[in-house]
C-alpha positions as CSV (number, residue, x, y, z in Angstrom):
1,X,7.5,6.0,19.0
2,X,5.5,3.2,17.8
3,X,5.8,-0.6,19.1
4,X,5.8,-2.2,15.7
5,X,7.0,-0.9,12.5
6,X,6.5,-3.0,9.5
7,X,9.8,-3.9,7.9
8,X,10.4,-4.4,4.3
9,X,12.8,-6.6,2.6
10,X,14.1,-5.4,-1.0
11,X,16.6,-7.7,-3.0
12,X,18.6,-4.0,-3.8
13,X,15.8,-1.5,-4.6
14,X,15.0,-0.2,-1.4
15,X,16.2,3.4,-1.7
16,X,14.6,3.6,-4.8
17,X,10.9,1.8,-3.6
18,X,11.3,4.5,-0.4
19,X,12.4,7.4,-2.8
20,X,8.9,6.2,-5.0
21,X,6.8,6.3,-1.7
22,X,7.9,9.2,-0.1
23,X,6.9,10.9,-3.7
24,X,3.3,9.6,-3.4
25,X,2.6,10.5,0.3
26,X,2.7,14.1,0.9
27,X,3.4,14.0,4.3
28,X,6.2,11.1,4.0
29,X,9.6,11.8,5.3
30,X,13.4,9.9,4.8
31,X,14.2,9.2,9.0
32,X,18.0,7.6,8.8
33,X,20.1,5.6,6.7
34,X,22.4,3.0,7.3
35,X,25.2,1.7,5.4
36,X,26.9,-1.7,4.5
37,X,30.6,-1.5,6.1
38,X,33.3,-3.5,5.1
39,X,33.2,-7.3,4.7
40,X,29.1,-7.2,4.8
41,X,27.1,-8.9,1.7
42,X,27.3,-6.3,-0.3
43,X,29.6,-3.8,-1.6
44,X,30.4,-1.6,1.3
45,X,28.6,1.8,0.8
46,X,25.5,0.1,-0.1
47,X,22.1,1.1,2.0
48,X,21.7,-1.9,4.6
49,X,18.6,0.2,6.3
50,X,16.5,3.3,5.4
51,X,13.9,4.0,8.2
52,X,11.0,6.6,6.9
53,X,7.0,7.5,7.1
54,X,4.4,7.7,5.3
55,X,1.1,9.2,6.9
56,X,2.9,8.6,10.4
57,X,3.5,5.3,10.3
58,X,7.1,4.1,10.2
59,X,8.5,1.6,8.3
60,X,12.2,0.3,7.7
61,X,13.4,-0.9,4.1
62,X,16.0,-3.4,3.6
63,X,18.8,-4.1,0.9
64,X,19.2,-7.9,1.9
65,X,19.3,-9.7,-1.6
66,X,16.7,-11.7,-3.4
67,X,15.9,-14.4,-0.7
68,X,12.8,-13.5,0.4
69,X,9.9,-11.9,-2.1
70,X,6.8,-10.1,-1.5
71,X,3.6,-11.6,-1.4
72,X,-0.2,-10.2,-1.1
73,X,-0.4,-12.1,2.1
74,X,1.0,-8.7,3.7
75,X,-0.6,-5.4,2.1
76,X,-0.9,-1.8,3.4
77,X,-4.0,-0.2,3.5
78,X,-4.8,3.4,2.5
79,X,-7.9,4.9,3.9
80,X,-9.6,7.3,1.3
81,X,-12.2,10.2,2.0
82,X,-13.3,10.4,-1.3
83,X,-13.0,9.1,-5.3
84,X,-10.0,11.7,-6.0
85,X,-8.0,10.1,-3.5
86,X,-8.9,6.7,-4.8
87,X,-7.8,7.9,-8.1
88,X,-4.8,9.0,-6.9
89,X,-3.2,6.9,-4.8
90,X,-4.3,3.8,-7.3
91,X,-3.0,5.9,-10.4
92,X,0.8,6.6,-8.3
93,X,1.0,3.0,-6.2
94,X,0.0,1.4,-9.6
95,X,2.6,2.9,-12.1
96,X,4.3,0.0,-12.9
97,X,2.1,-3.0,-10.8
98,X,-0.4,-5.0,-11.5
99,X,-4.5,-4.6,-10.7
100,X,-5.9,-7.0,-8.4
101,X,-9.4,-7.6,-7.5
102,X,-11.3,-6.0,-4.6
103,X,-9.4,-2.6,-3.7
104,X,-6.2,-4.7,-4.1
105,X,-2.8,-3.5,-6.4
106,X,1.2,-4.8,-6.5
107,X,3.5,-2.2,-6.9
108,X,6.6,-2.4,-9.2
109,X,8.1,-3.7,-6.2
110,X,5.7,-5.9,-5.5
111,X,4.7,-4.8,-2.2
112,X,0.8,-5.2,-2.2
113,X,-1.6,-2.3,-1.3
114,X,-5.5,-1.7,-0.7
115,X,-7.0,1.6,-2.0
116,X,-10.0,1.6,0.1
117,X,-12.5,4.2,0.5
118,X,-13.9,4.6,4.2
119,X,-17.3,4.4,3.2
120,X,-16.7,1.0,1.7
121,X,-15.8,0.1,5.3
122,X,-19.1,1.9,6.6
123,X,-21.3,0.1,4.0
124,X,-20.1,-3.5,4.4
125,X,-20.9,-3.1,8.4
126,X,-24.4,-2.1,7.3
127,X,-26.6,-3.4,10.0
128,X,-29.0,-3.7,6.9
129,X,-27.2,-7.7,5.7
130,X,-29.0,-6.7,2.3
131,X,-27.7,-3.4,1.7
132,X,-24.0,-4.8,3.0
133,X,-24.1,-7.8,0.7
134,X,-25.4,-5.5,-2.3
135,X,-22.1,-3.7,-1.6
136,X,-19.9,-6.8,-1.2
137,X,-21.3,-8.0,-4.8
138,X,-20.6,-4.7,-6.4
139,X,-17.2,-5.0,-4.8
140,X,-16.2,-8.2,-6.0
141,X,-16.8,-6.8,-9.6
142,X,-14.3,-4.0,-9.2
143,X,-10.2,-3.5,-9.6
144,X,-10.2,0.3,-8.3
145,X,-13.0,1.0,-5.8
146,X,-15.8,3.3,-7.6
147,X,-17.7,4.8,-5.2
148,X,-20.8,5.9,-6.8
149,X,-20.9,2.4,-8.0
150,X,-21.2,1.3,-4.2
151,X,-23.8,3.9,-3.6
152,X,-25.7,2.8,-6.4
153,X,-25.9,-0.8,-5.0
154,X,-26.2,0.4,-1.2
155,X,-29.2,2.2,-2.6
156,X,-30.4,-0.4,-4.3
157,X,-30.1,1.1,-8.1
């Protein structure tokens, strides 16, 4: 079992944001639910908790109302071997977000993600600070990560 499992507060979408997760990740699985009894804050019946993974890490989503909102301040990041998984998990995360700069998207639920290819990570610890920085600019200019536009500027093209 892990030690910390991040926890996610929905105003009353959360079986639907896990239900729209657990569609993109393959290997993602529902863990438990929990309900609302009587006399909670909402209508008893509701889904209080759902406790799932995605890639093996656990998280917990929460029907608590609309006190509290998303911001990119938290994001998850999803390591990528190659440009088809880019394109994927951009294309499914996306459907219904926004685009942000640098790797960075908002799902419909606003929860904020970062597509990231592992080479990007590779190239930007360089010990080459010219070939890193190439790939930082290139970076900076991009929504999605496209990686054979950071081998172009690691290689200096």
């Amino acid at each position: 079992m892990q030690k910390i499992t991040p926890f996610l507060w929905f105003d009353q979408q959360a079986e639907e944001a896990v239900q729209f997760y657990c569609s993109i990740f393959k290997d993602a699985k529902v863990l438990t639910v929990a309900h609302y009894g009587e006399g909670a804050p909402m209508p008893k019946g509701t889904v209080l908790t759902i406790n799932f993974s995605l890639a093996g890490q656990e998280f917990v989503a929460l029907n608590g109302g609309p006190h509290y909102k998303f911001t990119p301040a938290i994001s998850f990041v999803v390591d990528c071997d190659n440009q088809e998984e880019v394109d994927y998990y951009w294309e499914k995360l996306l459907a219904g977000g926004t685009e942000d700069q640098c790797a960075w998207l908002r799902d419909k639920y606003g929860v904020s993600w970062q597509i990231v290819p592992k080479i990007l990570i590779t190239y930007l610890n360089d010990p080459n600070p010219i070939k890193a920085q190439r790939v930082m600019m290139a970076m900076m200019q991009m929504k999605k990560i496209d990686i054979a536009l950071l081998v172009r500027a690691y290689n200096g093209e």
